[in-house]
TIKEVO-345994 format. One record per residue: x, y, z of N, C-alpha, C in turn. Coordinates in steps of 0.2 Angstrom, whole numbers, padded with zeros to 4 digits, always signed. Layout:
N
XYZXYZXYZ
...
END
This chain:
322
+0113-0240-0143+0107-0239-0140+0107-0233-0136
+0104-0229-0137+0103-0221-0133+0099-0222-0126
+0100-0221-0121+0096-0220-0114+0090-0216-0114
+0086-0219-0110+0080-0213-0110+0081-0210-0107
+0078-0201-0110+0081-0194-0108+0076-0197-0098
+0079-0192-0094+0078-0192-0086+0075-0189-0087
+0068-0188-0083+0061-0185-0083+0062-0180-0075
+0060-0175-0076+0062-0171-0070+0054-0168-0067
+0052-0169-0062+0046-0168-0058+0043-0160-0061
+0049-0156-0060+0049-0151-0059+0047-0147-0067
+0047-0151-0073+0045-0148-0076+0040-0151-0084
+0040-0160-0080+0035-0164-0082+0029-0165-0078
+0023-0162-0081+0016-0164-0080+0012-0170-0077
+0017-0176-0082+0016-0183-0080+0018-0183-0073
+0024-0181-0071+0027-0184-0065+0025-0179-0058
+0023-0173-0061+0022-0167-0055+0013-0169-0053
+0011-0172-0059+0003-0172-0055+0000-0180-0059
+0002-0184-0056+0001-0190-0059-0006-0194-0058
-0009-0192-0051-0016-0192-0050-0021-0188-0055
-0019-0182-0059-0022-0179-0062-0023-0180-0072
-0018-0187-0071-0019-0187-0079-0023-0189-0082
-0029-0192-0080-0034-0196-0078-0039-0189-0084
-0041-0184-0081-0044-0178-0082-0043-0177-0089
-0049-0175-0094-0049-0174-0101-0047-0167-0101
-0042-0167-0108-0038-0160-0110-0043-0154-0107
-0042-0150-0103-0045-0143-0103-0041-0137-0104
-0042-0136-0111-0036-0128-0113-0036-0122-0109
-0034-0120-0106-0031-0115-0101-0035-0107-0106
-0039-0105-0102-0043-0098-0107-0038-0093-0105
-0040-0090-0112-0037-0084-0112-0038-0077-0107
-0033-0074-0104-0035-0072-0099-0036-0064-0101
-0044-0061-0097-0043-0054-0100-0039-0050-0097
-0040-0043-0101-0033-0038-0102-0032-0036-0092
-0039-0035-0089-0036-0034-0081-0031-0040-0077
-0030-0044-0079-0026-0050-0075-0021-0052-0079
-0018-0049-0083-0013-0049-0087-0006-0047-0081
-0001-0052-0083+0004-0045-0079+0011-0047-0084
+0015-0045-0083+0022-0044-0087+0025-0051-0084
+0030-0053-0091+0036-0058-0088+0040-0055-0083
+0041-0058-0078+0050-0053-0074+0055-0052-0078
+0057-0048-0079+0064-0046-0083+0069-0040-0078
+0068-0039-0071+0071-0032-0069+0077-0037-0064
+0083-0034-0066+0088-0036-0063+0085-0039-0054
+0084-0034-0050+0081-0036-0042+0079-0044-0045
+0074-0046-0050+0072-0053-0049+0077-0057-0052
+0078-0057-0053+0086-0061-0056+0090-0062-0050
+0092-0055-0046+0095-0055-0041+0093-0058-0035
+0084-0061-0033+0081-0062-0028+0083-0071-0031
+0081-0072-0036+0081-0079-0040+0089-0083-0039
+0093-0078-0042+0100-0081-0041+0099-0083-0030
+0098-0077-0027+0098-0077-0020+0096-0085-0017
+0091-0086-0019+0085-0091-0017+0091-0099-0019
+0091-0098-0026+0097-0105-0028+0103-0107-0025
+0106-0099-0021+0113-0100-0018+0113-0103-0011
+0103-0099-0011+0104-0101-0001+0097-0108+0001
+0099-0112-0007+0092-0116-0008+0086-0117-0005
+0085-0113-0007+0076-0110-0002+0071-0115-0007
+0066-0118-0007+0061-0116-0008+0057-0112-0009
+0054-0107-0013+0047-0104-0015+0041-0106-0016
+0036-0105-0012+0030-0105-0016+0026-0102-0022
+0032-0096-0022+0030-0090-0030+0034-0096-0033
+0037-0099-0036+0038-0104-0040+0034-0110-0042
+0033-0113-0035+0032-0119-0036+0023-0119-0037
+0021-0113-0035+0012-0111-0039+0014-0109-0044
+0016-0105-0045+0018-0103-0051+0014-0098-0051
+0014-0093-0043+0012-0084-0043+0013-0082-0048
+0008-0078-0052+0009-0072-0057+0012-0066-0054
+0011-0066-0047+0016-0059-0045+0022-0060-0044
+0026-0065-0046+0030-0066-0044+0036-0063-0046
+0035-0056-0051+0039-0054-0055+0042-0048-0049
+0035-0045-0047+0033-0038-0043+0036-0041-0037
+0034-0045-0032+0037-0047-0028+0045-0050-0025
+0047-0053-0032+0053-0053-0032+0059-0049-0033
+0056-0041-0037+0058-0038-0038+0060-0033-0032
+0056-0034-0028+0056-0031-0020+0059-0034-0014
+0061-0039-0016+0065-0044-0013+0060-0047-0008
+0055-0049-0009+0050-0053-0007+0048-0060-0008
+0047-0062-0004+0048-0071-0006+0044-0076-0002
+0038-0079-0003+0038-0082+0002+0040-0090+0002
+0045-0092+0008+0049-0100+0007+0044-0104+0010
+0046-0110+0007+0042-0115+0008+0047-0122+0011
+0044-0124+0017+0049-0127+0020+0043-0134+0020
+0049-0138+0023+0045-0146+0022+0046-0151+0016
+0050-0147+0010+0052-0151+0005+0047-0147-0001
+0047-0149-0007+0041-0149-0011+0038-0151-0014
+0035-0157-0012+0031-0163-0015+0024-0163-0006
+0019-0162-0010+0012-0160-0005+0008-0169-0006
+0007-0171+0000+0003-0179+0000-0004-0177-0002
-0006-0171-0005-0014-0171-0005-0014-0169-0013
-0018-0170-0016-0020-0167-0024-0026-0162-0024
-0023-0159-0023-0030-0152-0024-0031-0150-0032
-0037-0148-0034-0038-0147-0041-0034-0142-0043
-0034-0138-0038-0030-0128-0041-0023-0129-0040
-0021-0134-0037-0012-0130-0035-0008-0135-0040
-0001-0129-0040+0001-0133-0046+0009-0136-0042
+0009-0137-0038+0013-0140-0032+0013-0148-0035
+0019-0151-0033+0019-0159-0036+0016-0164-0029
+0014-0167-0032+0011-0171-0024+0013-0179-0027
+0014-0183-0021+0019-0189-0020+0020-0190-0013
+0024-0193-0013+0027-0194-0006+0032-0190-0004
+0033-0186+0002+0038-0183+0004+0044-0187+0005
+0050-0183+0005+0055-0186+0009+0054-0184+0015
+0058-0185+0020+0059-0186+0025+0060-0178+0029
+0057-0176+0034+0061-0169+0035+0067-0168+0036
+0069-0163+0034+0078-0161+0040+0077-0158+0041
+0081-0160+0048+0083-0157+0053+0084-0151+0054
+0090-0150+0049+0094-0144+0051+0090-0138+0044
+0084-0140+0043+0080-0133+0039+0079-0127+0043
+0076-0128+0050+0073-0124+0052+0078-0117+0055
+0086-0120+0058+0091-0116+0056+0095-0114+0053
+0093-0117+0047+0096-0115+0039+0093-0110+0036
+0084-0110+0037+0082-0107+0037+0082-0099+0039
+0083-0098+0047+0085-0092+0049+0090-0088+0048
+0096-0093+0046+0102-0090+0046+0102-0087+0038
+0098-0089+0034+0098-0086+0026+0095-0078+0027
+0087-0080+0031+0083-0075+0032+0086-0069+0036
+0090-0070+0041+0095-0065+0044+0098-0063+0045
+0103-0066+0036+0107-0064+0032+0104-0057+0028
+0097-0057+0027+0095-0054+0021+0091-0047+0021
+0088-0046+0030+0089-0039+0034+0082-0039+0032
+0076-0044+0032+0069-0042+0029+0065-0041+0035
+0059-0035+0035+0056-0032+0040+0051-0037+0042
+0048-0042+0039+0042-0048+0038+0042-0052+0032
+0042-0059+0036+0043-0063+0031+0037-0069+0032
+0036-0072+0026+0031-0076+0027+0034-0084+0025
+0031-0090+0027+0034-0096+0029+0026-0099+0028
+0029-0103+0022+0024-0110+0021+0024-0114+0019
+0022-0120+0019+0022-0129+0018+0017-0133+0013
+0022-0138+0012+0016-0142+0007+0012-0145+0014
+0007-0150+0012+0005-0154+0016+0007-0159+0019
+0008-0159+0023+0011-0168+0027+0010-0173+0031
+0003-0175+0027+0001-0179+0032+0002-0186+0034
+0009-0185+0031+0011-0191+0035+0015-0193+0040
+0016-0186+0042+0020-0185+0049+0015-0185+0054
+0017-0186+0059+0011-0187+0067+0007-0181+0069
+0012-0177+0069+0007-0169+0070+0008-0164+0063
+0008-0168+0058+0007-0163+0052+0010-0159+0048
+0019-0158+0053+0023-0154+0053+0021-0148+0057
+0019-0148+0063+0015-0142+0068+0022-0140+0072
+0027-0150+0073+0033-0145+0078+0038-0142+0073
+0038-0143+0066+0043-0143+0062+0043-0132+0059
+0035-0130+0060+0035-0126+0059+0037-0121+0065
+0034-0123+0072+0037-0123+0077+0043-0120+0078
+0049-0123+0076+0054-0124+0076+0055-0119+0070
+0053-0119+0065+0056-0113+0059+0054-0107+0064
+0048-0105+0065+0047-0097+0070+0053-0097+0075
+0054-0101+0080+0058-0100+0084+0065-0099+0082
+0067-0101+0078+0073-0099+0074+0073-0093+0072
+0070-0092+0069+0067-0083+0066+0069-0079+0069
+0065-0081+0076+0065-0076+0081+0073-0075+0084
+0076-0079+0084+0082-0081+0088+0087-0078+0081
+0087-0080+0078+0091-0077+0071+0091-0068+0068
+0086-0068+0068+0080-0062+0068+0075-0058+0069
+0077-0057+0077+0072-0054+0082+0068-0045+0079
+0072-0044+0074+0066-0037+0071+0062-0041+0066
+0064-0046+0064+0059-0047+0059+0052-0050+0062
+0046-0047+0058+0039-0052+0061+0038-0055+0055
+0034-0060+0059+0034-0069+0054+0028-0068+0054
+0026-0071+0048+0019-0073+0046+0019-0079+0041
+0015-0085+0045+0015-0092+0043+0010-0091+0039
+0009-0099+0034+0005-0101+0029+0004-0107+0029
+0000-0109+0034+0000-0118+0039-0006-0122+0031
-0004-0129+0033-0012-0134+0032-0015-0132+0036
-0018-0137+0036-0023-0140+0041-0022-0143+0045
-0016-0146+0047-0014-0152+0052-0020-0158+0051
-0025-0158+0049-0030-0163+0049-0030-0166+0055
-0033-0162+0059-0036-0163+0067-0030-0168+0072
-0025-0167+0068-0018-0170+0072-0016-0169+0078
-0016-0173+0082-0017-0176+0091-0012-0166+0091
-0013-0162+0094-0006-0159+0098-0006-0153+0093
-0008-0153+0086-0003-0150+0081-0007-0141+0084
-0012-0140+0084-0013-0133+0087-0011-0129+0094
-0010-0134+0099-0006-0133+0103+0001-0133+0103
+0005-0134+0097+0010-0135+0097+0013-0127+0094
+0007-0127+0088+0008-0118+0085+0007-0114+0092
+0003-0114+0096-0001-0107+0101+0006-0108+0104
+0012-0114+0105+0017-0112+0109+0023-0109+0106
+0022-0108+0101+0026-0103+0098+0024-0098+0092
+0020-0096+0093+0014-0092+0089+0020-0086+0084
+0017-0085+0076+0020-0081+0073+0017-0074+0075
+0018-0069+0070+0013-0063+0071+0006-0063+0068
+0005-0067+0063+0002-0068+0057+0001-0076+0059
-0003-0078+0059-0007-0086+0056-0012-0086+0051
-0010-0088+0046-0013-0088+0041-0015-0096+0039
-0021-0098+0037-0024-0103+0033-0030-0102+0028
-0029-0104+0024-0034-0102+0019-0040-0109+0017
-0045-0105+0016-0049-0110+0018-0052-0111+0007
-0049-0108+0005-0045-0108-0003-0054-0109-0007
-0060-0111-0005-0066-0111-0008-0071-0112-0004
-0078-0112-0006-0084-0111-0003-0085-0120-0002
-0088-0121+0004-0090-0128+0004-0093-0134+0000
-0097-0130-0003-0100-0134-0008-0093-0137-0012
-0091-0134-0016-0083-0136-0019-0078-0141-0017
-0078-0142-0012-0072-0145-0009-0073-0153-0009
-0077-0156-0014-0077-0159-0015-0072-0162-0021
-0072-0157-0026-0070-0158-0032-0063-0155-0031
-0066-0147-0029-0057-0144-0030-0054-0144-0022
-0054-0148-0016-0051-0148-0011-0052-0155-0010
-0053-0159-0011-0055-0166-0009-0052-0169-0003
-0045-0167-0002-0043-0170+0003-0043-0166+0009
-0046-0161+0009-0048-0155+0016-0057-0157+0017
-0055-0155+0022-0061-0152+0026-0063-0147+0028
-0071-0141+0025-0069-0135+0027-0070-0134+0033
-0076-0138+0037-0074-0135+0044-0069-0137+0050
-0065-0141+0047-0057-0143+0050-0053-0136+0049
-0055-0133+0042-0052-0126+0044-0054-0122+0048
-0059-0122+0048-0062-0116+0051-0060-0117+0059
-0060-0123+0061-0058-0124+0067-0052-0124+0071
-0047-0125+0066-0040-0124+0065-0040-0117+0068
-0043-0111+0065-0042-0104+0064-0047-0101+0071
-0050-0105+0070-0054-0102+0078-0052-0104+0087
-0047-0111+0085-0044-0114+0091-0039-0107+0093
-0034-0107+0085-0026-0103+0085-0028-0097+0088
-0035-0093+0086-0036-0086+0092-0039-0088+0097
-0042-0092+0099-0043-0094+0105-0038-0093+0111
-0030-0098+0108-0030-0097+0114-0022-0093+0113
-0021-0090+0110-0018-0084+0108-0021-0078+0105
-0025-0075+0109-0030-0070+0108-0025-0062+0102
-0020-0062+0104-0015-0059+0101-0012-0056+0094
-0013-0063+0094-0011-0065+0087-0017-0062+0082
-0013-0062+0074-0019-0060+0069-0020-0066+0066
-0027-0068+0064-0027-0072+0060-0028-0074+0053
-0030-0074+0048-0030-0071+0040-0029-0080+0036
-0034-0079+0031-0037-0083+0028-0039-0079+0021
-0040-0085+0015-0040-0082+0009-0045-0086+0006
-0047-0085+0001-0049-0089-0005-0050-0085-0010
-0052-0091-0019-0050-0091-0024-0058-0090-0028
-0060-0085-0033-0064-0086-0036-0066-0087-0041
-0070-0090-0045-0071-0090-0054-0071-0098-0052
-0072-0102-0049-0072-0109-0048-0079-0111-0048
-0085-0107-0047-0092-0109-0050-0096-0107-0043
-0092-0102-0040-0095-0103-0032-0101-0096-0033
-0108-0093-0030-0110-0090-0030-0109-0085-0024
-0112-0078-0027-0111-0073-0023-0114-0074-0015
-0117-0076-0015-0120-0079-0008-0117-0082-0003
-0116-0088-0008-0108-0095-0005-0102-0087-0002
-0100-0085-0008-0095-0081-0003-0096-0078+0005
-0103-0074+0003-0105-0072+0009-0106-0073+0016
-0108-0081+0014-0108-0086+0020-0102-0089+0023
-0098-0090+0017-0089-0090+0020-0086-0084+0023
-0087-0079+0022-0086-0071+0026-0089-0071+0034
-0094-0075+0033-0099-0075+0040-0094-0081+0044
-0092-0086+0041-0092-0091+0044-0083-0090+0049
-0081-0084+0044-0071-0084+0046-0073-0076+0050
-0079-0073+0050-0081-0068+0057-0084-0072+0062
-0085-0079+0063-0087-0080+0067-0083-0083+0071
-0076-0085+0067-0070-0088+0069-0062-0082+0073
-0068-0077+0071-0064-0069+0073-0058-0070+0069
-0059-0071+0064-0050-0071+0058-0050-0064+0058
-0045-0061+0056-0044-0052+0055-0046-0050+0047
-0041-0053+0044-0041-0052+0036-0043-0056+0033
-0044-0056+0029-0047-0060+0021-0044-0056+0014
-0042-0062+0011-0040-0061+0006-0045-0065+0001
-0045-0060-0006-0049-0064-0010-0047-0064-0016
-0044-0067-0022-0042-0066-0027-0045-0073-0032
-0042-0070-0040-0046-0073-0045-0043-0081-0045
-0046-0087-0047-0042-0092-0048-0041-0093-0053
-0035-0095-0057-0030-0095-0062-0027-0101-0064
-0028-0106-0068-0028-0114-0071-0020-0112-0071
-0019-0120-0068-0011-0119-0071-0009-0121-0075
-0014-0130-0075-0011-0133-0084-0016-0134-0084
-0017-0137-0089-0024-0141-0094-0028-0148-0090
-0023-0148-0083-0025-0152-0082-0026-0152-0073
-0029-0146-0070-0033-0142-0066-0039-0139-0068
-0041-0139-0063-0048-0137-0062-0049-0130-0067
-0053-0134-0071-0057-0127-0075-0059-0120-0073
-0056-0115-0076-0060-0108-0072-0068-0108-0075
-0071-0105-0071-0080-0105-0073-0080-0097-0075
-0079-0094-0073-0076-0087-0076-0071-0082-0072
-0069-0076-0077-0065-0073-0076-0071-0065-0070
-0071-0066-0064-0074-0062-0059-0070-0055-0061
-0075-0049-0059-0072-0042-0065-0069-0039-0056
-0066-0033-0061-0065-0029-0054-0069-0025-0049
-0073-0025-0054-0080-0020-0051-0084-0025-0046
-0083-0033-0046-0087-0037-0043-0079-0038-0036
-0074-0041-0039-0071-0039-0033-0071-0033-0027
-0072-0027-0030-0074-0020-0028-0079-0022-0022
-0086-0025-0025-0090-0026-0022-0088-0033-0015
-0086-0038-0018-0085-0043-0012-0080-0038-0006
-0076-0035-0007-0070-0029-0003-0076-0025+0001
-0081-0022-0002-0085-0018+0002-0089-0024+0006
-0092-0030+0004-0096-0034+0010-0090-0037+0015
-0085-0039+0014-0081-0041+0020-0078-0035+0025
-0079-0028+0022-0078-0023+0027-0084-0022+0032
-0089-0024+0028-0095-0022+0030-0096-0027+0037
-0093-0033+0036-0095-0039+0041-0089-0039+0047
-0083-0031+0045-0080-0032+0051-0073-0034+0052
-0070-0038+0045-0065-0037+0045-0060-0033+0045
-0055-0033+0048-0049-0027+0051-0046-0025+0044
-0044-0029+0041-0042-0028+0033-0047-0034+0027
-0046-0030+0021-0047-0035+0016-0043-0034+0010
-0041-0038+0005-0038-0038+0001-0041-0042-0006
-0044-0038-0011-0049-0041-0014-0049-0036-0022
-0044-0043-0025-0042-0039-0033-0043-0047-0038
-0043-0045-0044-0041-0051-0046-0033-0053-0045
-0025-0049-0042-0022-0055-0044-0020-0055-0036
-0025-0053-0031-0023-0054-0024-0021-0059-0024
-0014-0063-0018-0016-0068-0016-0013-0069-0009
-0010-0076-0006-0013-0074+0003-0004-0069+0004
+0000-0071+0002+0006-0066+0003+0006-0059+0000
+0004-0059-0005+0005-0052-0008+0005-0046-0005
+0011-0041-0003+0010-0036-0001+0009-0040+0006
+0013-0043+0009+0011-0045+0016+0015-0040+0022
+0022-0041+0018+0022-0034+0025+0020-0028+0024
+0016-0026+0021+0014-0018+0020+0005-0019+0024
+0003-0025+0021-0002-0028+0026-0002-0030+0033
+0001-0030+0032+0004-0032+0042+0004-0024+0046
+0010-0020+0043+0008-0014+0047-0001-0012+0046
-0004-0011+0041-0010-0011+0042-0014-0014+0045
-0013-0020+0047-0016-0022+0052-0017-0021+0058
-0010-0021+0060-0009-0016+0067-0010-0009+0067
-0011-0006+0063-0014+0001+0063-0021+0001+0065
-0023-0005+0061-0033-0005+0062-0034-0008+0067
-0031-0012+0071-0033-0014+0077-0031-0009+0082
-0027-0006+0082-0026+0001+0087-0032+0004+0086
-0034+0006+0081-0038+0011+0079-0045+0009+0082
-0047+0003+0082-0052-0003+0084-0052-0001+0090
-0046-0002+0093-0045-0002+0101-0048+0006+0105
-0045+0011+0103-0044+0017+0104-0052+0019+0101
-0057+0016+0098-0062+0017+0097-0066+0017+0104
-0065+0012+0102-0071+0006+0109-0069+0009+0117
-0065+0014+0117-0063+0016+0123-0069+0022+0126
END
């Protein structure tokens, strides 16, 4: 009698999104010729890939399963993902496994460091599944990654990629006391939506999230994102632009949304260039310091070449107003 083969999270459907099986087949469209990109095949990613295994990191270019993952790993760009890999909320868009976490360790947030300050990177980006089953959300756990960083790695600037702590007692004073360079949450669609493709968020928990963090760290940048082609109207975006100017965010990211299996959120369509073109022109128009607005944008992309930009535009913002 032969055993049953072992099922592995990581590259079964069933076991990676088991809330999701529920969902009739939806075949994954074909994607037009603008949002195409290459397999990775360049030594650099291989060498970044091999890097990541030896010093057991987490990726979120992996575990979504980024299309830029090719480009950006060939540049030695990466962004980790700490807190395990298994997220306690089931969002329609991400292709992250959700379950129960294990338990944190300890010894990440130094293990962490010590890879990253092995590896001589100008800005590094640091983000997490969801965990709402710890008390403050993981707010001291990220806490403790920056501080590491810092201590490990004092030329490098950090730029985080948080939940929402879900209005967890402390967890936003917990960030302000050790604040990255970059605070980043993404508020991922228009409200109407979040019931279907965000079910376990709340958008004005984000928004509140994003407007406490510069509050009381005025210094800080803050930067948020969302996905398009999910059925949302020109308008709806507009009103999310007004809503993260009113939360004084700095940057906006907007990029196409892209099915991962057949068993996520259907795209509504494929949003062209010429209309990204145009959404980049209304979030300048409304004020934001940066915008980032293609179809394969997404919130890391190009994040340290965006980051000097953003310090440049706020100088320049500065040196206006004088």
């Amino acid at each position: 009698m032969t055993s049953a083969p072992i099922r592995d999270k990581k590259t079964d459907p069933a076991l990676r999104h088991p809330e999701k099986q529920k969902r009739p087949d939806n075949p994954i469209q074909r994607k037009p010729d603008w949002i195409r990109v290459k397999a990775p095949t360049s030594p650099e990613y291989h060498e970044t890939r091999k890097m990541m295994r030896e010093l057991n990191l987490a990726t979120v270019c992996e575990e979504a399963a980024c299309p830029n993952i090719g480009e950006c790993w060939a540049k030695k760009h990466a962004t980790i993902m700490i807190m395990g890999d298994t997220c306690t909320r089931a969002c329609a868009f991400c292709n992250v496994a959700t379950g129960m976490p294990k338990p944190l360790d300890p010894m990440e947030p130094a293990n962490v460091a010590i890879a990253l300050g092995g590896m001589g990177l100008e800005h590094v980006v640091i983000t997490s599944v969801d965990r709402d089953d710890l008390d403050d959300g993981g707010a001291t756990h990220f806490a403790e990654v920056v501080r590491s960083i810092r201590s490990a790695a004092p030329n490098t600037t950090v730029e985080i990629l948080t939940p929402d702590f879900k209005d967890k007692a402390g967890a936003i004073e917990i960030m302000a006391g050790s604040p990255p360079d970059v605070f980043n949450h993404n508020l991922e669609t228009v409200p109407r939506l979040y019931p279907t493709i965000r079910p376990g968020s709340r958008y004005f928990t984000s928004l509140k999230l994003l407007h406490e963090i510069k509050e009381q760290v005025p210094s800080i940048f803050t930067k948020s994102g969302i996905m398009v082609g999910l059925g949302e109207t020109r308008e709806e975006v507009g009103q999310v632009m007004d809503d993260l100017r009113s939360a004084n965010v700095d940057f906006l990211t907007i990029g196409q949304y892209l099915q991962p299996t057949p068993k996520h959120a259907r795209i509504d369509r494929f949003v062209t260039p010429d209309e990204f073109e145009g959404y980049a022109t209304m979030a300048r128009g409304k004020g934001f310091l940066l915008v980032s607005a293609t179809p394969l944008t997404r919130s890391s992309y190009h994040a340290g070449d965006d980051f000097a930009k953003l310090r440049d535009a706020r100088e320049a913002k500065l040196a206006a107003a004088q």
